[in-house]
Steps between C-alpha positions, in 0.01 A plus 500: 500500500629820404432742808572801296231417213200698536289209347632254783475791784129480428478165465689443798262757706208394396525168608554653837285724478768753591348907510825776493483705850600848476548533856789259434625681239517183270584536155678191318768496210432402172834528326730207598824735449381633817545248766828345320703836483350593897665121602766563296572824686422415845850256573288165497727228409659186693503517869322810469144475694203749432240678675195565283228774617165486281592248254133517324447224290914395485635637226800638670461208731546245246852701338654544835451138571732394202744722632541464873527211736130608664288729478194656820246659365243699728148568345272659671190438281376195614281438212868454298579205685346249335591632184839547574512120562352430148802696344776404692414139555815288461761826652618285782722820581211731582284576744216752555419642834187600567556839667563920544826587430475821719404259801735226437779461638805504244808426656315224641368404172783471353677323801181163463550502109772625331782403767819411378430684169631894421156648550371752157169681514294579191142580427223675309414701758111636517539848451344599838759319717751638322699694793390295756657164298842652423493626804432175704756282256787785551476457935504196493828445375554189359500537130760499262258692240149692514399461140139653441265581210311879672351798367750691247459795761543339813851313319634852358470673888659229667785478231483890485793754630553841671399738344213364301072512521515116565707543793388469835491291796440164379780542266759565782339201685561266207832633468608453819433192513544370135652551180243603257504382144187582223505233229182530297208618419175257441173696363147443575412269188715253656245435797132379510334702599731826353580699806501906453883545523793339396733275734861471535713228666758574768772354620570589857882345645519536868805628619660653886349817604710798378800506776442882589135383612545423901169570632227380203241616708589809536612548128162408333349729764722770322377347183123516539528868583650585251222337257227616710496786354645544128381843444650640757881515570743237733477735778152549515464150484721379765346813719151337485692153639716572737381878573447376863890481522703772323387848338510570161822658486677236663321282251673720259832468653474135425453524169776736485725185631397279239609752260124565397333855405270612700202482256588107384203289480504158612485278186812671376711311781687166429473232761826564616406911553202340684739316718681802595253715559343235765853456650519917552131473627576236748850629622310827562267355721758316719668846540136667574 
């Protein structure tokens, strides 16, 4: 059966009696290059073992299980369960788990199943777990590789850079903690039913928090002020978030540290200026 053929989808649905659920965000691929270049991308291969969120009807399922040693998926839709055992019937290397991925635990998850095996991660993510996904697979810390079909927009701001209208917090969150690579774009006739937007897949590469980064906590505080407001300048920003603590001028003296003007705004600052500036923040409240 050819999971990518329209004429089999339906088939395959029917017999089911499987209705799409936009609350799930579900849209399926109908062009086979899809799923083989998104395996081919996401560093399955021998000894390799994969973690699978929303794997539909198995498309992607059914290419990452030629690749890697074993492959988890987690579905959520329960309705795709039967189905899913229809099409991959006979892939004594998979194994679907009936579940939330934002409730699961992961490091555990991949601890029962994929032990013993360099752990990868790669979906089709619904579009309206988007953040919450990447953000879940990044903490827990135990992938090689995030590799992810998302929303074209959501993939160009977290692979965006300083200075830019995709910039923001998000970005410096996935760059913190990842590498970020865009490798292609997949439009909406390649799904059933045709989403509104276009999708991209992302390769995210986990790596060591930047060195200059002692007190994370701290620094993403730094971080979402600056974001909160992108109208208005750093200062005015950080004045609104930790206001409570210094004056403005002080504020500015800070900035002055970093070797920032006075009027910078926040997405113009490089996660390494952002680790500064929460250094000179926090030094200046141990000498307050």
């Amino acid at each position: 059966m050819d999971l990518c053929d329209i004429g089999h989808i339906k088939a395959l649905l029917g017999r089911h009696g499987f209705r799409f659920s936009k609350s799930m965000g579900q849209n399926f691929l109908i062009e086979g290059w899809v799923p083989r270049d998104i395996a081919a991308s996401s560093g399955a291969g021998p000894g390799t073992g994969v973690l699978e969120i929303g794997p539909g009807i198995g498309p992607l399922t059914r290419e990452l299980s030629a690749r890697a040693d074993k492959v988890v998926s987690v579905e959520l839709d329960k309705a795709l369960l039967p189905i899913l055992a229809e099409t991959l019937s006979g892939r004594d290397n998979t194994r679907i788990i009936p579940g939330d991925i934002l409730k699961l635990d992961i490091p555990a998850l991949v601890g029962e199943y994929l032990q013993g095996l360099t752990p990868v991660a790669c979906a089709n993510l619904p579009y309206n777990i988007t953040t919450p996904a990447i953000t879940a697979l990044l903490e827990a810390g135990c992938f090689q590789s995030i590799t992810v079909m998302i929303q074209r927009e959501v993939a160009r701001r977290i692979h965006a850079g300083p200075g830019t209208a995709d910039y923001g917090a998000f970005s410096v969150y996935c760059q913190f903690h990842a590498r970020t690579e865009l490798l292609f774009d997949v439009g909406p006739e390649c799904f059933i039913p045709a989403p509104k937007v276009t999708s991209s897949v992302l390769r995210l590469t986990p790596k060591a928090p930047p060195a200059e980064v002692d007190d994370p906590a701290h620094f993403f505080k730094v971080v979402r002020a600056a974001f909160a407001q992108r109208r208005k300048t750093l200062v005015n920003g950080l004045s609104a978030a930790f206001g409570d603590r210094y004056k403005k001028d002080e504020l500015l003296c800070f900035l002055s540290q970093c070797g920032l003007p006075a009027d910078v705004r926040g997405e113009r600052l490089s996660i390494p200026q952002f680790a500064a500036l929460s250094k000179a923040l926090r030094q200046g409240a141990a000498h307050n």
